[in-house]
Structures are given as structure tokens and as C-alpha cells.
C-alpha positions as protocol buffer text, in pm:
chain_id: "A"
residue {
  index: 1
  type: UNK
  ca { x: 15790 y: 8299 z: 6259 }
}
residue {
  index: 2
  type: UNK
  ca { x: 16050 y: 8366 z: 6488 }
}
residue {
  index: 3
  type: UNK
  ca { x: 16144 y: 8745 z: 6599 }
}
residue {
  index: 4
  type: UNK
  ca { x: 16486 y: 8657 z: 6536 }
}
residue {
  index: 5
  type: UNK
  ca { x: 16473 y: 8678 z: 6173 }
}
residue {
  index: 6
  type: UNK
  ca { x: 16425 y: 8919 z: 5902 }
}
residue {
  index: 7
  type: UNK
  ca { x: 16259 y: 8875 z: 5566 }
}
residue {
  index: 8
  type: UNK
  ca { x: 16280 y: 8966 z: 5199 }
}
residue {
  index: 9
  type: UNK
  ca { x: 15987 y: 9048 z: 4974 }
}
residue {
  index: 10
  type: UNK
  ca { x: 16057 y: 8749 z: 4786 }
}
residue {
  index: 11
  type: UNK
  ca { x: 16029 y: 8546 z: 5049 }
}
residue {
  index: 12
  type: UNK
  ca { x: 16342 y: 8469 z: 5181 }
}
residue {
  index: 13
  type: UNK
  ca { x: 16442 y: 8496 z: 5566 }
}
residue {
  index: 14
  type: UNK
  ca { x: 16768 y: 8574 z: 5730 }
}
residue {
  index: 15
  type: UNK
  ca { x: 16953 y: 8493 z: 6052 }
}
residue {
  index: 16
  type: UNK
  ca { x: 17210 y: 8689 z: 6153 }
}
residue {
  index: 17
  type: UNK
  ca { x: 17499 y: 8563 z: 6382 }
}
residue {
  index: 18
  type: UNK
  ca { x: 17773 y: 8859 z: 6386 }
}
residue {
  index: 19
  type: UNK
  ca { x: 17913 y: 8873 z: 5989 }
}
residue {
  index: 20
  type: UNK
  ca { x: 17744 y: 8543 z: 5889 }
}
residue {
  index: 21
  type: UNK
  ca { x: 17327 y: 8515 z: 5795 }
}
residue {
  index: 22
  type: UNK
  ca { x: 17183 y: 8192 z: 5738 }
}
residue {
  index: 23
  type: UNK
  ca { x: 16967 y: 8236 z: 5449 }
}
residue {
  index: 24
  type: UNK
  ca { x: 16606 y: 8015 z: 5373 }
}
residue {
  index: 25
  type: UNK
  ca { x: 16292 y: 8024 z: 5252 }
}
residue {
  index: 26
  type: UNK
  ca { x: 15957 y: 8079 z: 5449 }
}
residue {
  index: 27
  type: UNK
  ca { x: 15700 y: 7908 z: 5563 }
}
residue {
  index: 28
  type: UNK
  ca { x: 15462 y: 8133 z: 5367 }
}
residue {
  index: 29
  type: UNK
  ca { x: 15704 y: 8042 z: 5086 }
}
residue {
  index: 30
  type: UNK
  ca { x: 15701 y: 7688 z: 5091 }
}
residue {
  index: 31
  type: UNK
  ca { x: 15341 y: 7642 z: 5163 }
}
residue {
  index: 32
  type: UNK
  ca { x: 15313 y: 7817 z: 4821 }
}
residue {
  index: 33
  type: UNK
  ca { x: 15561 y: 7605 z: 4668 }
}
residue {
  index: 34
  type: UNK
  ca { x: 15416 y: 7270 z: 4793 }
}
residue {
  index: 35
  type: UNK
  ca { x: 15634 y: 6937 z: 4828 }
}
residue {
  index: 36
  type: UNK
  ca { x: 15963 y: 7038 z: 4755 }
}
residue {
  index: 37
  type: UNK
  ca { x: 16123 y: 6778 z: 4534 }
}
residue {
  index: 38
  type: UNK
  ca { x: 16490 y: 6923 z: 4444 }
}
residue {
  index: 39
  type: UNK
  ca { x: 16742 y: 7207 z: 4578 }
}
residue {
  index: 40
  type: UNK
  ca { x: 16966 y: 7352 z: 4328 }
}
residue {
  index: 41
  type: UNK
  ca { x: 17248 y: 7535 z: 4649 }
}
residue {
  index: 42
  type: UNK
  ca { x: 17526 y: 7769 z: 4527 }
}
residue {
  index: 43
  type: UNK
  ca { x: 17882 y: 7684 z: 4531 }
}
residue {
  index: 44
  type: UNK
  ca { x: 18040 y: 7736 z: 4854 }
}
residue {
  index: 45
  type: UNK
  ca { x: 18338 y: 8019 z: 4801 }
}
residue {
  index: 46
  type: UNK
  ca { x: 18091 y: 8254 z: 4567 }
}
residue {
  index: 47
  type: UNK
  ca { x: 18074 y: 8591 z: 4588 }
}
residue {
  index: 48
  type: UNK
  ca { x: 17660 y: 8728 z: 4525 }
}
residue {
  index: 49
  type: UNK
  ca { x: 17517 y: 9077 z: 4501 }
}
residue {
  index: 50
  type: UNK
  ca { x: 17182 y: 9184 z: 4638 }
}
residue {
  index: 51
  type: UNK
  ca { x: 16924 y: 9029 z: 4463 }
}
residue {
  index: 52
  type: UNK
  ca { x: 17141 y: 8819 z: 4222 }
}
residue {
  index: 53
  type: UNK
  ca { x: 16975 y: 8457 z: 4192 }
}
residue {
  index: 54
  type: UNK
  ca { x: 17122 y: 8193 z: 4387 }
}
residue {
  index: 55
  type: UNK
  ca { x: 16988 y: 7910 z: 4427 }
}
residue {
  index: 56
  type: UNK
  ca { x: 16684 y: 7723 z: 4314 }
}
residue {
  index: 57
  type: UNK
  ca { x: 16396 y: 7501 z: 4454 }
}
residue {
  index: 58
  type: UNK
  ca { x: 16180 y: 7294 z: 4255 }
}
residue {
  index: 59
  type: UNK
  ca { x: 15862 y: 7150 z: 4400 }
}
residue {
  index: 60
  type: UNK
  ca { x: 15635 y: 6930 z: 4233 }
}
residue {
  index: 61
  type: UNK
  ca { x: 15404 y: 7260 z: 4113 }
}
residue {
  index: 62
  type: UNK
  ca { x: 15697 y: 7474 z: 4000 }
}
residue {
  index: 63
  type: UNK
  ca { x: 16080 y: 7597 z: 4022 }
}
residue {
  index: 64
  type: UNK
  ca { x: 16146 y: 7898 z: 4151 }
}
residue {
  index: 65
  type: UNK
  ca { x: 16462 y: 8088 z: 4204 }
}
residue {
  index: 66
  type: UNK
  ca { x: 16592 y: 8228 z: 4501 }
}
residue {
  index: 67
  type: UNK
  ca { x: 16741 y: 8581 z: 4538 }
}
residue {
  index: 68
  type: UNK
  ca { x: 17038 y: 8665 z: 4782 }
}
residue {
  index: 69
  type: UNK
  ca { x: 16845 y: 8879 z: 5032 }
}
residue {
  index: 70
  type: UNK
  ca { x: 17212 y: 9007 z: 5115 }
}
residue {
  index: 71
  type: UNK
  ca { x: 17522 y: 9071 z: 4944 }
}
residue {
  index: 72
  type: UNK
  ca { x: 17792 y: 8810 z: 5028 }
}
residue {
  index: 73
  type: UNK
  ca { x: 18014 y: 8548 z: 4987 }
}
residue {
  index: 74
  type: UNK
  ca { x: 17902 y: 8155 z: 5048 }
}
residue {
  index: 75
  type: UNK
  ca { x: 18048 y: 7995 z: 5342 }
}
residue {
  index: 76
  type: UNK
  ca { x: 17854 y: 7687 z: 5342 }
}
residue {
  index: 77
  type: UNK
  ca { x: 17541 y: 7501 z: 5233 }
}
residue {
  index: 78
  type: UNK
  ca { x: 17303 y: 7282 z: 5385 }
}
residue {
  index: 79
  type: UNK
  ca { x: 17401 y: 6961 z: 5230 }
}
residue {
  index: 80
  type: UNK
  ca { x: 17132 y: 6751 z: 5441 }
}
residue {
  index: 81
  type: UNK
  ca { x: 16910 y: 6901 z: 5156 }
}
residue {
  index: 82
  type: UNK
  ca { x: 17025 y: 6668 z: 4897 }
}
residue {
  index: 83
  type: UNK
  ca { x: 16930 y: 6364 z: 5013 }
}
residue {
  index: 84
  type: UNK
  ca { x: 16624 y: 6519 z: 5213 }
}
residue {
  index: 85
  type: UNK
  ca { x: 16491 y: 6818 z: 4996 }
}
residue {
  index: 86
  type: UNK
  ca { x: 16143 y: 6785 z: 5241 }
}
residue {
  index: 87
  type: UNK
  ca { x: 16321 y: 6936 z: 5517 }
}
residue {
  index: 88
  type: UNK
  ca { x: 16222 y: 7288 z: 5367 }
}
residue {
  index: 89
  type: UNK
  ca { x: 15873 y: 7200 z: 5369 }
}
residue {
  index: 90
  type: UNK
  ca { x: 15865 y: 7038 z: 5755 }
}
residue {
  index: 91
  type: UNK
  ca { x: 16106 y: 7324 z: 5890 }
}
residue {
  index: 92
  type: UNK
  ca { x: 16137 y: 7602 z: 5672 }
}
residue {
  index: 93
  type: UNK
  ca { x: 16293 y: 7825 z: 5872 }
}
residue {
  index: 94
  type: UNK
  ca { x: 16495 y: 7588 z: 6112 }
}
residue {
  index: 95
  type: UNK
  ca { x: 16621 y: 7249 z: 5967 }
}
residue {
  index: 96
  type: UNK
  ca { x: 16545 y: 7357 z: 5610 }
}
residue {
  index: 97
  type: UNK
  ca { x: 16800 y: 7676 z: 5566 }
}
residue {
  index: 98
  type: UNK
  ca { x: 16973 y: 7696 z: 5267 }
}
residue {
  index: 99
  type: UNK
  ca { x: 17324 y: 7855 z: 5270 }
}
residue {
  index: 100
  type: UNK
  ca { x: 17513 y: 8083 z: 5498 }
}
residue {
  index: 101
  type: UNK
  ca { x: 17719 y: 8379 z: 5291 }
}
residue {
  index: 102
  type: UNK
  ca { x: 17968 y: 8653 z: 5475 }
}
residue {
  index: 103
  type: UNK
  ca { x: 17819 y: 8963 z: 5484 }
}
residue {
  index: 104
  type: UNK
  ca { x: 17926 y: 9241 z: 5271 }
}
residue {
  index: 105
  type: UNK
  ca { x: 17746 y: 9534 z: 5394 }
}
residue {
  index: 106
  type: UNK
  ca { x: 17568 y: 9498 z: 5739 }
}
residue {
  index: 107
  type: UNK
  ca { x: 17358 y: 9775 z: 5644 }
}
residue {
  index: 108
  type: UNK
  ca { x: 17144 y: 9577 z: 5385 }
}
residue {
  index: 109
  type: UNK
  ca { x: 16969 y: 9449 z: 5669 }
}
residue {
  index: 110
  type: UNK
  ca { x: 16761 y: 9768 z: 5713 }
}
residue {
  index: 111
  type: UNK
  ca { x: 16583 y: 9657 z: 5362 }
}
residue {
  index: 112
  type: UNK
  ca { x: 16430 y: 9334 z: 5534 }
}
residue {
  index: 113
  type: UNK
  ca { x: 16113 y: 9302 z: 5726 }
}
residue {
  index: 114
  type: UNK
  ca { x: 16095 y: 9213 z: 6103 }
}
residue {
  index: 115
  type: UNK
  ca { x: 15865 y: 8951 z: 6149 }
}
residue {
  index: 116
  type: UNK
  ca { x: 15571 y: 9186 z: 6198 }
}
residue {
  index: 117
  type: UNK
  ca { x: 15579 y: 9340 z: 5893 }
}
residue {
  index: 118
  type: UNK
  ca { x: 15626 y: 9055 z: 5693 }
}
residue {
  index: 119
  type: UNK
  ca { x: 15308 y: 8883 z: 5835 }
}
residue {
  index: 120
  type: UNK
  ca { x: 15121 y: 9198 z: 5728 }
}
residue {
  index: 121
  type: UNK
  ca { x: 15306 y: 9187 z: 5403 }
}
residue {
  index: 122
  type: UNK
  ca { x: 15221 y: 8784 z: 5372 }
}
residue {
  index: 123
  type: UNK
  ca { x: 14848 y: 8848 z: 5481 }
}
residue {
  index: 124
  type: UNK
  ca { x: 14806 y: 9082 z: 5201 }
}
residue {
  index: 125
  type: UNK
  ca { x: 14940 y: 8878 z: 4922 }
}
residue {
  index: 126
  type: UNK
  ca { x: 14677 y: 8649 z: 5062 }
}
């Protein structure tokens, strides 16, 4: 986990590089997912709110959506994950990012966890 980033309750993390975040899932999240066979990425140009579903990973246990831990627009996608879906399960929260999306509101950020807190949160979920 890197101090850097923030995390939703659902799992996802966040970078944050002036108006731009860099959205994935964690490593807590794709350990629970297991080999991840599939990335379903949103379309580059659309506009999400908070919590809207986004995108969607399938591993070979389950699919699960994604929520935008932001509100935003898509300004690009990781398109490495097409052809190489397993780079969310060997780096999660370096290689294996999802999108990036234009902030909205900067002040959503103060509904993430530091890394801290979500380790706590992660350690009680078990």
C-alpha cells in the first residue's frame, strides 16, 4: 500500500496528480477476486457520478463491478489490460490501474481512506 493513495470502501484506490486520479483496484481487492480473466474499461470522453458503476472485472470466481470512487470525466484507460488482464492481479495498484477521469469536485477526496485506515478497514472485513 502506498501512502500516496486513497481508498474507497469498495475497494477501489485513487492517485491524485493535480485535476486527474488514476483509478484501480486493490490488492486486498484482487486477492479476493483471484485470477483476473477480463476487464470491461469505460469509454474514454464519459462523464461518471460518485458511485455510478464503471467498469467491470471478471475473474475466474466472479464479476464484479467497479464504482467511480470520484465524480469525473474519463481521460484515458489502461489499454495494456486487454491483452494482459493479469496485470491487476501482479500490480494492482501500479501496472494494473484502470482509468484516469478529470475531477469534478476535489473535495470528494475527503470521503476516501488514507492508507491507514483502509488497512484497519481491510483487516476487519477479514
Amino acid at each position: 500500500m502506498s501512502s500516496d493513495l486513497r481508498y474507497s470502501e469498495e475497494h477501489e484506490w485513487v492517485l491524485v496528480d493535480g485535476d486527474i486520479a488514476t483509478v484501480g483496484i486493490s490488492d486486498f481487492a484482487q486477492q479476493q477476486l483471484g485470477d483476473v480473466v477480463f476487464i470491461e474499461l469505460p469509454d474514454i470522453g464519459r462523464t461518471v457520478a460518485l458511485g455510478g458503476e464503471i467498469a467491470v472485472v471478471e475473474s475466474v470466481k466472479a464479476a464484479s463491478e467497479i464504482y467511480a470512487p470520484l465524480s469525473g470525466e474519463i481521460v484515458e484507460v489502461n489499454d495494456v489490460l486487454a491483452d494482459e488482464p493479469a496485470k491487476v492481479n501482479e500490480s494492482p495498484e501500479v501496472d494494473g490501474w484502470l482509468f484516469k477521469m478529470r475531477l469534478n469536485d476535489a473535495a470528494e477526496l475527503g470521503k476516501l481512506m488514507n492508507a491507514a485506515a483502509y488497512k484497519t478497514f481491510t483487516d476487519e472485513q477479514g
